[in-house]
C-alpha positions as CSV (number, residue, x, y, z in Angstrom):
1,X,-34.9,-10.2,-17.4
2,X,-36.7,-9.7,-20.8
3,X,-37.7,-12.9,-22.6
4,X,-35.0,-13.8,-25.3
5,X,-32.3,-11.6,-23.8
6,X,-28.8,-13.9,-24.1
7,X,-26.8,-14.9,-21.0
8,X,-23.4,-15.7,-21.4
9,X,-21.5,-18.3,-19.7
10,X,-18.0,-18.7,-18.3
11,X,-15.8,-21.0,-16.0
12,X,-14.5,-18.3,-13.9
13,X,-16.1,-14.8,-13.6
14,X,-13.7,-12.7,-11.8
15,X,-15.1,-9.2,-10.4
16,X,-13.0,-6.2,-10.6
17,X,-9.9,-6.4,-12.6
18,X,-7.4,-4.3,-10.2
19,X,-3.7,-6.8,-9.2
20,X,-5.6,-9.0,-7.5
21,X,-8.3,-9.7,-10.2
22,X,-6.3,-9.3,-13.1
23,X,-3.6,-12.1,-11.2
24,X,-6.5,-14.0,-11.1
25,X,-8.1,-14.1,-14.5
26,X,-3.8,-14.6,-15.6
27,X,-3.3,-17.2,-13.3
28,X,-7.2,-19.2,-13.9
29,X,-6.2,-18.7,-18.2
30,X,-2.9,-19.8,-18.0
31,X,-5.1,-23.0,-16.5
32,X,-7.0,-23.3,-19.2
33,X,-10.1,-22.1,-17.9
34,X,-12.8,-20.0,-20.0
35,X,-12.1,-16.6,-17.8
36,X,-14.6,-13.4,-18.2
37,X,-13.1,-10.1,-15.9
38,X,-15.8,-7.4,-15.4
39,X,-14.9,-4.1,-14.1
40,X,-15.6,-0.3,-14.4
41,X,-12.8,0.5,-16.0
42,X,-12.2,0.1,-19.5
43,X,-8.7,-1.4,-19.2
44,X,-7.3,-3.4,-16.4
45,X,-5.2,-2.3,-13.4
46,X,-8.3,-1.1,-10.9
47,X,-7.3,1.5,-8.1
48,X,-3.7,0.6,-7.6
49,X,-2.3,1.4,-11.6
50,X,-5.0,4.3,-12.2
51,X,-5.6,6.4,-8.9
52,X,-3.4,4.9,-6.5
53,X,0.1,2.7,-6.1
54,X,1.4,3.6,-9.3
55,X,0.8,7.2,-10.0
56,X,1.5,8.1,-6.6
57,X,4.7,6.4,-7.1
58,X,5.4,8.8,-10.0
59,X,5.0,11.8,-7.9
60,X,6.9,10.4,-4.9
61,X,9.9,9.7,-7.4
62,X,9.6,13.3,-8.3
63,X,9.4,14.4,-4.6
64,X,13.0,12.7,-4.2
65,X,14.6,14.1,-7.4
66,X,14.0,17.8,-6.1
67,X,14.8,16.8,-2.5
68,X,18.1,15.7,-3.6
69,X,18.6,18.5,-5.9
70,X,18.2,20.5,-2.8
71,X,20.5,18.5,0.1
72,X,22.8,18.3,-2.9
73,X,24.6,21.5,-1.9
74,X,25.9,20.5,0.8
75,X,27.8,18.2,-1.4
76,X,29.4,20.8,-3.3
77,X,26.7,20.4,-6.2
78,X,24.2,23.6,-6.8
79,X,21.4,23.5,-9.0
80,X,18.9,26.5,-10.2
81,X,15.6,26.7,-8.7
82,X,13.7,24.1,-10.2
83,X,10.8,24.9,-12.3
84,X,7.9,22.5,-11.9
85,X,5.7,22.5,-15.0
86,X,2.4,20.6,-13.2
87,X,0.8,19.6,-16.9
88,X,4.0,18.3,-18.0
89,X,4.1,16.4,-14.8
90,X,0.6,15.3,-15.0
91,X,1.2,14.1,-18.3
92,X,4.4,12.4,-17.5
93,X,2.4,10.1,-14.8
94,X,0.0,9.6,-17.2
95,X,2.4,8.2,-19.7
96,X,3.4,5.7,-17.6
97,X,-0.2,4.6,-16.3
98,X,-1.1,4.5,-20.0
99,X,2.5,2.3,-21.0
100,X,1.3,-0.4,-17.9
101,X,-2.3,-0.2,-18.6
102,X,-1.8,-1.2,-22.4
103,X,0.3,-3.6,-21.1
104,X,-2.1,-5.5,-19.0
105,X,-4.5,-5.1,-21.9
106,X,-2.8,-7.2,-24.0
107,X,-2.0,-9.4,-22.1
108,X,-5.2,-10.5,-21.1
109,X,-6.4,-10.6,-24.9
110,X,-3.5,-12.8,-25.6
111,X,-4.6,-14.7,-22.9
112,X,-8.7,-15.1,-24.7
113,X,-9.8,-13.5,-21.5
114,X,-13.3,-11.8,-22.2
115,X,-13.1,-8.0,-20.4
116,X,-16.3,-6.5,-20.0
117,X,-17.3,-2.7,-18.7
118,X,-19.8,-2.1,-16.4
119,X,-20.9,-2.7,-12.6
120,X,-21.5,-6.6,-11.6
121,X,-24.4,-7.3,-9.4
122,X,-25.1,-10.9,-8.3
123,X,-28.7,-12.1,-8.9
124,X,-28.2,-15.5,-8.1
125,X,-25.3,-17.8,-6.8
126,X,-24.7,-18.2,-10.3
127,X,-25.5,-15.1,-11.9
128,X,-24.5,-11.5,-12.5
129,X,-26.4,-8.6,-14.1
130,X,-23.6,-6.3,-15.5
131,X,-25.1,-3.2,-16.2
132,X,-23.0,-0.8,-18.5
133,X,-23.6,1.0,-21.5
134,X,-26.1,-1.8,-22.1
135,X,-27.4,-4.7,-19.6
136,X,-25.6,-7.9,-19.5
137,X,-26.0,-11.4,-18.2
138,X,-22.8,-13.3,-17.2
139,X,-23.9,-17.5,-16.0
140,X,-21.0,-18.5,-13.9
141,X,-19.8,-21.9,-12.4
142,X,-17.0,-19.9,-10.2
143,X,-16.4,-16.0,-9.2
144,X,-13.7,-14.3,-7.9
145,X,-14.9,-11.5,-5.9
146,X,-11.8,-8.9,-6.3
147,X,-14.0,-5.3,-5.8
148,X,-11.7,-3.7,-3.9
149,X,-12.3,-1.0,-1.7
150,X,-13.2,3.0,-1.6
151,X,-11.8,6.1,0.4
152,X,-13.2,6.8,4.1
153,X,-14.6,10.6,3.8
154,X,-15.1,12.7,6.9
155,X,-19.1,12.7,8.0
156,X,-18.8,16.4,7.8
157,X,-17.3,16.4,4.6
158,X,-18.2,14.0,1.5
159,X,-16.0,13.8,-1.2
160,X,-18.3,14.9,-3.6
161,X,-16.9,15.9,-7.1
162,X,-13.2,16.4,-5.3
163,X,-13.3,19.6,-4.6
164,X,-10.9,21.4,-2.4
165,X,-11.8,18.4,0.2
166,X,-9.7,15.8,-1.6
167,X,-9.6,11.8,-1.0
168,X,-6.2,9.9,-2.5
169,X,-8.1,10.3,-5.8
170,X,-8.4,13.7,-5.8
171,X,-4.9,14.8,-4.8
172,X,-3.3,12.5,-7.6
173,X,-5.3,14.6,-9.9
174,X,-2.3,16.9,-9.2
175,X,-4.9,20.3,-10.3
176,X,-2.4,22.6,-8.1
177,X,0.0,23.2,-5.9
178,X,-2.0,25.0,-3.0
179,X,-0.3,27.3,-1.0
180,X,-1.3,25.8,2.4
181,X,-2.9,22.2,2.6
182,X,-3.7,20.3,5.5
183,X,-3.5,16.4,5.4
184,X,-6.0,14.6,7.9
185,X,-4.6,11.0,8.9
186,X,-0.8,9.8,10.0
187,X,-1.2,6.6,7.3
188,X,0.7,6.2,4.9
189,X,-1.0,7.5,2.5
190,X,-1.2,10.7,3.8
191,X,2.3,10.7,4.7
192,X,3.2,10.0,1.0
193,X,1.1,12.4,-0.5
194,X,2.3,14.7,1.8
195,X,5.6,14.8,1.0
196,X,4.9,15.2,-2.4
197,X,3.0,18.4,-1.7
198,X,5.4,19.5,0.8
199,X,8.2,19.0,-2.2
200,X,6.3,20.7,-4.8
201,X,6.1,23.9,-2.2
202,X,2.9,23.0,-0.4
203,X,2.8,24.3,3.6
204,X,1.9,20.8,4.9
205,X,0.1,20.8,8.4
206,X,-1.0,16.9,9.3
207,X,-3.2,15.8,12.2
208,X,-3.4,12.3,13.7
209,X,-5.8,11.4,15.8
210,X,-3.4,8.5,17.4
211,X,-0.5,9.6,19.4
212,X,1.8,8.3,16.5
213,X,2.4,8.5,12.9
214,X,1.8,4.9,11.1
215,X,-0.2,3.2,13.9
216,X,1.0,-0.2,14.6
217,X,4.6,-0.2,13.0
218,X,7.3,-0.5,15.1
219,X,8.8,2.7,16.8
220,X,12.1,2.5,16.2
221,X,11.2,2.4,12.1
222,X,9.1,5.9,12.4
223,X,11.2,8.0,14.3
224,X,13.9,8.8,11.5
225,X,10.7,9.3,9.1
226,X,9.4,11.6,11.9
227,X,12.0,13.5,12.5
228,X,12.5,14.4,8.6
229,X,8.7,15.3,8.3
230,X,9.0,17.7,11.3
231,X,11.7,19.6,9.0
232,X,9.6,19.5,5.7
233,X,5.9,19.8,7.3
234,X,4.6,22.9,8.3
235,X,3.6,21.8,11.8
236,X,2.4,17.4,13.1
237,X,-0.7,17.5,15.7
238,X,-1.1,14.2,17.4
239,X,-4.2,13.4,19.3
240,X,-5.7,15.8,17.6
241,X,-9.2,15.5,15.0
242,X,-11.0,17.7,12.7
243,X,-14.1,19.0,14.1
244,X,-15.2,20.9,11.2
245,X,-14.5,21.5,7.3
246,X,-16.3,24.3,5.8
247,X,-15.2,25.9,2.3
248,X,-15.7,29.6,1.4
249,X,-14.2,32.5,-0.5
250,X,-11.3,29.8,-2.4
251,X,-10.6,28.0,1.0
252,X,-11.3,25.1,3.8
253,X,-12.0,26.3,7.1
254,X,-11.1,23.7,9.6
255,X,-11.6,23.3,13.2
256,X,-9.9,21.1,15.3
257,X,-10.3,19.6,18.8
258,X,-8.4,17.1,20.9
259,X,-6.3,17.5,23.9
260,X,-3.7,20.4,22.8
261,X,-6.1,21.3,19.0
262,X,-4.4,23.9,17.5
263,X,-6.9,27.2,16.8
264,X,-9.0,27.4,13.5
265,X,-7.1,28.3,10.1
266,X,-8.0,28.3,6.3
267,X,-5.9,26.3,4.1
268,X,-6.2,25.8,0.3
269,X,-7.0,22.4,0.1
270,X,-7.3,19.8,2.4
271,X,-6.4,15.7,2.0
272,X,-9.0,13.6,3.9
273,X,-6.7,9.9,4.4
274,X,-8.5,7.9,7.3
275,X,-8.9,4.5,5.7
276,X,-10.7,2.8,3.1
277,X,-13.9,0.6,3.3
278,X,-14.6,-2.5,1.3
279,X,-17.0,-2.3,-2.0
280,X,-19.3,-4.6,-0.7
281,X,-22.4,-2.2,-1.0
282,X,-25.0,-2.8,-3.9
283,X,-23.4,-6.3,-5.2
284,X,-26.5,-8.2,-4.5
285,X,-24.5,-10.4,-2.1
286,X,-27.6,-11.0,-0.3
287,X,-29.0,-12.8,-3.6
288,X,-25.5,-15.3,-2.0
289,X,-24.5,-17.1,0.6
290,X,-21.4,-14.7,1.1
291,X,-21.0,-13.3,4.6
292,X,-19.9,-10.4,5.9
293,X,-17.7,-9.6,9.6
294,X,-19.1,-6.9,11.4
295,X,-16.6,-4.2,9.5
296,X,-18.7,-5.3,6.0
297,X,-15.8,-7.7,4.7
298,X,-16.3,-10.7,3.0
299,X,-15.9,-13.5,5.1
300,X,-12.9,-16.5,3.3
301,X,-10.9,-19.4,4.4
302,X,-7.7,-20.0,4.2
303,X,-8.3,-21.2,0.3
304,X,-10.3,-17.6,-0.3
305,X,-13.4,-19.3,-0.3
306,X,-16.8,-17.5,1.0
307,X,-19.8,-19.2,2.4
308,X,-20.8,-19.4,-1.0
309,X,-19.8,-22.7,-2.4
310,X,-19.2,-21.3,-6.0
311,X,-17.9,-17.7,-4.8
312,X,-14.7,-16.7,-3.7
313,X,-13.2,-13.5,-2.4
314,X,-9.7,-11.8,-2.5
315,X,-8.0,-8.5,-2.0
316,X,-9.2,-5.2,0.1
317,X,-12.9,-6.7,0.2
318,X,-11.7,-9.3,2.6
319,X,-9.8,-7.2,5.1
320,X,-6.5,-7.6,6.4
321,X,-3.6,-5.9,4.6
322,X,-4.6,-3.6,2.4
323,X,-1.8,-4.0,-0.4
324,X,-2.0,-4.9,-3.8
325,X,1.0,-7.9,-3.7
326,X,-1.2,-9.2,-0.7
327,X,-3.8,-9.2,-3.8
328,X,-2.3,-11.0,-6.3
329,X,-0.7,-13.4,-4.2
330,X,-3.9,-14.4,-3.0
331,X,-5.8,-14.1,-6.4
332,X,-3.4,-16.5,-7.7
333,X,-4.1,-18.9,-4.4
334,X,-8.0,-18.3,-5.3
335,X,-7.3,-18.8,-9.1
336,X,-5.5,-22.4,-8.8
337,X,-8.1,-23.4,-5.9
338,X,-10.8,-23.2,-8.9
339,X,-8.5,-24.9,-11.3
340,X,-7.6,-27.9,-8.8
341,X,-4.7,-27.9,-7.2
342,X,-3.4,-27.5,-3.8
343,X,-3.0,-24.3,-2.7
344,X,-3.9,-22.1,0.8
345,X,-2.8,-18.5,2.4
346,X,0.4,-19.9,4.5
347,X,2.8,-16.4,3.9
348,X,5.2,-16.0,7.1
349,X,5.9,-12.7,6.2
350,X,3.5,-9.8,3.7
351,X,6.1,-7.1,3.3
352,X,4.8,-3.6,3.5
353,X,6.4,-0.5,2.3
354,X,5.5,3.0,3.1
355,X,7.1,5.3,0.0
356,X,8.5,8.4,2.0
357,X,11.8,9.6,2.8
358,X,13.4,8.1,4.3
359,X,11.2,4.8,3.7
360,X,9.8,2.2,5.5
361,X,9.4,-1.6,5.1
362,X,8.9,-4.6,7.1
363,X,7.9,-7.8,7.3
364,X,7.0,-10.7,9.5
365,X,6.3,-9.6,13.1
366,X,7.1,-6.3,15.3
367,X,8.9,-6.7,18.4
368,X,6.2,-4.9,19.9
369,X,4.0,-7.8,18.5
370,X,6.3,-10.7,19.5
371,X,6.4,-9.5,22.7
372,X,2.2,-9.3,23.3
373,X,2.1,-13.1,22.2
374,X,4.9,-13.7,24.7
375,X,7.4,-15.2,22.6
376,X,11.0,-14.3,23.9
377,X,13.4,-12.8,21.3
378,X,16.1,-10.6,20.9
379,X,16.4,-7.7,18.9
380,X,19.5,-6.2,17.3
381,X,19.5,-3.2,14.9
382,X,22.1,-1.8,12.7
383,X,22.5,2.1,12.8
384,X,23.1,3.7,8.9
385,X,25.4,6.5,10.3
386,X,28.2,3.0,10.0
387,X,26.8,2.7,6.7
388,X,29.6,3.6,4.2
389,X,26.9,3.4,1.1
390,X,24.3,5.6,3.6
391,X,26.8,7.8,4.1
392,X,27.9,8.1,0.3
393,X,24.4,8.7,-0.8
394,X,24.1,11.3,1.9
395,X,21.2,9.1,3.4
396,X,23.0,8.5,7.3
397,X,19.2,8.5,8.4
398,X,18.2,4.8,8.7
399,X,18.0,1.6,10.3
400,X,18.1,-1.7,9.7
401,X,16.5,-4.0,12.7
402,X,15.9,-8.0,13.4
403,X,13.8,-9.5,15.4
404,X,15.0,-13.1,15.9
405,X,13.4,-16.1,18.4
406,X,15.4,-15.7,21.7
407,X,16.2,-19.9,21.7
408,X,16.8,-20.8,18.3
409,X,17.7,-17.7,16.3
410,X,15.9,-17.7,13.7
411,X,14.4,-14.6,12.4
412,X,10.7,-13.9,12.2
413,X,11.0,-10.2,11.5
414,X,13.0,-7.6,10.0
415,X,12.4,-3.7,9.8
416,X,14.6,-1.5,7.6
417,X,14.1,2.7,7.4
418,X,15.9,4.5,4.6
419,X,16.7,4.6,1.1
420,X,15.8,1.8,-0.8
421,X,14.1,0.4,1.7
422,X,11.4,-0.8,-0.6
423,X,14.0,-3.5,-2.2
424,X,16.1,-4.0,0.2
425,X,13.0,-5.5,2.4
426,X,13.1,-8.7,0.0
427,X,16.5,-10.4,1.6
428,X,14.1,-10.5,4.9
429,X,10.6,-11.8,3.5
430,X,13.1,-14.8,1.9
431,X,14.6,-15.3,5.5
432,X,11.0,-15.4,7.5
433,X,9.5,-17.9,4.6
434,X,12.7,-19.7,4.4
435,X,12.9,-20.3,8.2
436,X,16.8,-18.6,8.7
437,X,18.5,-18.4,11.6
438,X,20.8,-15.2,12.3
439,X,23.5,-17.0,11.2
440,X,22.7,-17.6,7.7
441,X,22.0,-14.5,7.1
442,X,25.3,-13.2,8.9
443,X,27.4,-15.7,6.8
444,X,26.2,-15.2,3.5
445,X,28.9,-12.7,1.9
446,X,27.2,-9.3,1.0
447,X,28.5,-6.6,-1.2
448,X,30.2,-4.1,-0.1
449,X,29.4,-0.9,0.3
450,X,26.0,-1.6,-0.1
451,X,22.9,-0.9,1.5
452,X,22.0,-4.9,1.8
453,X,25.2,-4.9,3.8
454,X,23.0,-3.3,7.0
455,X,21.2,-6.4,6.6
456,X,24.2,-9.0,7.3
457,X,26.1,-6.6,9.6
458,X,22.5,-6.5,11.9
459,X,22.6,-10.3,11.8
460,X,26.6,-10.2,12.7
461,X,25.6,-8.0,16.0
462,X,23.7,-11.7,17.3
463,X,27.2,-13.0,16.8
464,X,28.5,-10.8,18.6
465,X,31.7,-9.5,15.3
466,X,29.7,-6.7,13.7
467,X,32.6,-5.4,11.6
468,X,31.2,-1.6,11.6
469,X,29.7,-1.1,15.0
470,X,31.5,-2.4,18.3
471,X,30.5,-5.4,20.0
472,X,29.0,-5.6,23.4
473,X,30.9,-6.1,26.6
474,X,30.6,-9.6,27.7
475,X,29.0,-10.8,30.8
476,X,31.3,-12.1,33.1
């Protein structure tokens, strides 16, 4: 450092300003702390508001609005081709990144939270340089590590300047519709984008290298979803991975291989969605105590703390779930951890929620899960074609499922596929945290006809009265 350069000092330096750091900064403020938020963005919202959750949430909501126009007719209702102006689009998403992003703008200047714009690297335990349009010095007596995380490209294919090989970022950019595209990876971001090409007109060809779309989520939740993207995708190839990418003449070549690879073809563009890695490179946490796990996360406790004394960690850099509520929730445990009071990671149950249609969400634990660790349960699921709201909206295509302890009842994990499914997951994260049995969620009076009915008429089938389905025959 130059003699007689200044080095500013804060309580709390918290290091990226995506929902987990921003949550943080709110949550260490509202303490009364002296907060200072660095990140490479010039307003707050990191990954999730500007190139991920939110505008790919735009585009999804667009994806259903022309579905439904479409399965419409079979409800009498025809409408005209749709026209799909992609600036106006583009500039529609942007509107409402730019409404959300202002929003968290000023609310962390109403909050005297110092933003600053550049890249943090730690020099010391208690240090960061911030380099910028101009070097900066930030003294510390806490940090938040919030960093977040970065696309996995193929080895034969960087990213680059997002050409026709396209991570996440790249296809929200939303440049054009191409004719043919061919998403690598059976995640849910690939199955999200996907059906936003594959609504816009794209011929969607996926490949998985697992034998399953969604790896680890329970079976019985994917194969609705699966069965509606084999009638919008061009072609699914499981067990199957890209061998080669190789652009020429306005087009991706790609090879394949695997056990049944499907021969060599040219598509227009291509989505690369394998995963994400942590932004743990170049942050000087060697000048730390922070560790890393073998995958290059950052080691915490159950408090968020690192090795590092006066550093703690939170969000995509420390592995797990990678979801922004998973984020804030523990940005806010990180935040009052630093400001004194008692707080620690104890959630039952992280929801998750993949944005297709029909979608997924669950929470707490799989059966598939329950049954490795050997706990005995039961399982009941409620089918949406006994739905009267499913079948109103023309949605019959879902399923609502609990997975409850065997002994006592209560529930410790709930699936749901279809409509609304997003929302709907809520009653069951309440349930898990709140330690319910079957029953109280069977006996609590739900509208009717409703889609949060499914819920209570699944817990009814452990009681053996669903109204809308018939009950088993009893044993003896």
């Amino acid at each position: 450092m130059v003699m007689g350069e200044l080095v500013q000092e804060t309580d709390v330096l918290v290091i990226g300003a995506g929902p987990g750091g921003y949550a943080a900064a709110f949550r260490a403020a509202d303490a009364g702390l002296d907060v200072t938020m660095v990140d490479v963005g010039a307003r707050p919202g990191g990954v999730c508001l500007f190139r991920g959750c939110i505008p790919s949430k735009a585009y999804l909501h667009v994806a259903e609005l022309l579905n439904d126009a479409r399965a419409a007719e079979r409800m009498g209702v025809r409408f005209g081709r749709p026209e799909i102006d992609l600036e106006a689009l583009r500039g529609w998403k942007q509107q409402v990144v730019d409404q959300l992003a202002d929003g968290l703008q000023n609310l962390t200047t109403r909050r005297g939270i110092q933003l600053l714009r550049g890249r943090a690297r730690f020099e010391s335990s208690e240090k960061v340089r911030i380099k910028g349009e101009e070097m900066q010095y930030v003294r510390f007596k806490q940090a938040i590590l919030a960093a977040g995380s970065h696309p996995i490209p193929l080895p034969e294919a960087p990213f680059g300047r997002e050409g026709r090989v396209m991570s996440s970022t790249g296809a929200l950019q939303l440049a054009e519709v191409p004719g043919k595209l061919l998403v690598v990876g059976g995640g849910y971001t690939g199955l999200e984008l996907g059906m936003v090409y594959a609504a816009l007109g794209s011929r969607v060809t996926l490949v998985e290298m697992g034998a399953t779309l969604l790896p680890g989520v329970d079976a019985d939740l994917i194969r609705p979803l699966e069965r509606r993207l084999r009638e919008l995708f061009a072609a699914i190839h499981f067990q199957t991975r890209v061998a080669g990418l190789t652009e020429r003449d306005q087009a991706v070549e790609a090879t394949f291989e695997g056990q049944a690879p499907p021969e060599a073809q040219r598509f227009d563009r291509v989505l690369v969605a394998i995963g994400r890695r942590p932004n743990t490179e170049d942050l000087g946490l060697e000048n730390t105590r922070v560790e890393l796990d073998d995958r290059g996360f950052v080691r915490v406790d159950a408090q968020q703390r690192t090795r590092d004394p006066r550093i703690l960690a939170i969000g995509d850099i420390v592995g797990g779930v990678m979801l922004a509520h998973k984020a804030m929730y523990e940005g806010k445990i990180a935040a009052d951890v630093i400001a004194g009071r008692k707080a620690a990671f104890d959630a039952q149950a992280v929801p998750a929620v993949v944005y297709t249609d029909p979608q997924i969400a669950w929470a707490g634990m799989t059966e598939q899960e329950a049954r490795r660790r050997k706990i005995a349960v039961r399982v009941e699921k409620f089918p949406w074609q006994a739905s009267g709201r499913a079948l109103t909206m023309g949605a019959p295509a879902g399923l609502t499922k609990i997975v409850a302890e065997a002994a006592t009842g209560r529930i410790i994990g709930v699936g749901i596929t279809g409509r609304e499914a997003e929302s709907l997951i809520a009653e069951g994260v309440l349930a898990i945290e709140m330690g319910a049995l079957v029953d109280d969620v069977a006996l609590s009076i739900h509208p009717h006809p409703t889609l949060s009915e499914t819920e209570g008429e699944a817990a009814e089938i452990f009681l053996g009265s669903a109204t809308h389905v018939l009950p088993r025959p009893r044993k003896g």
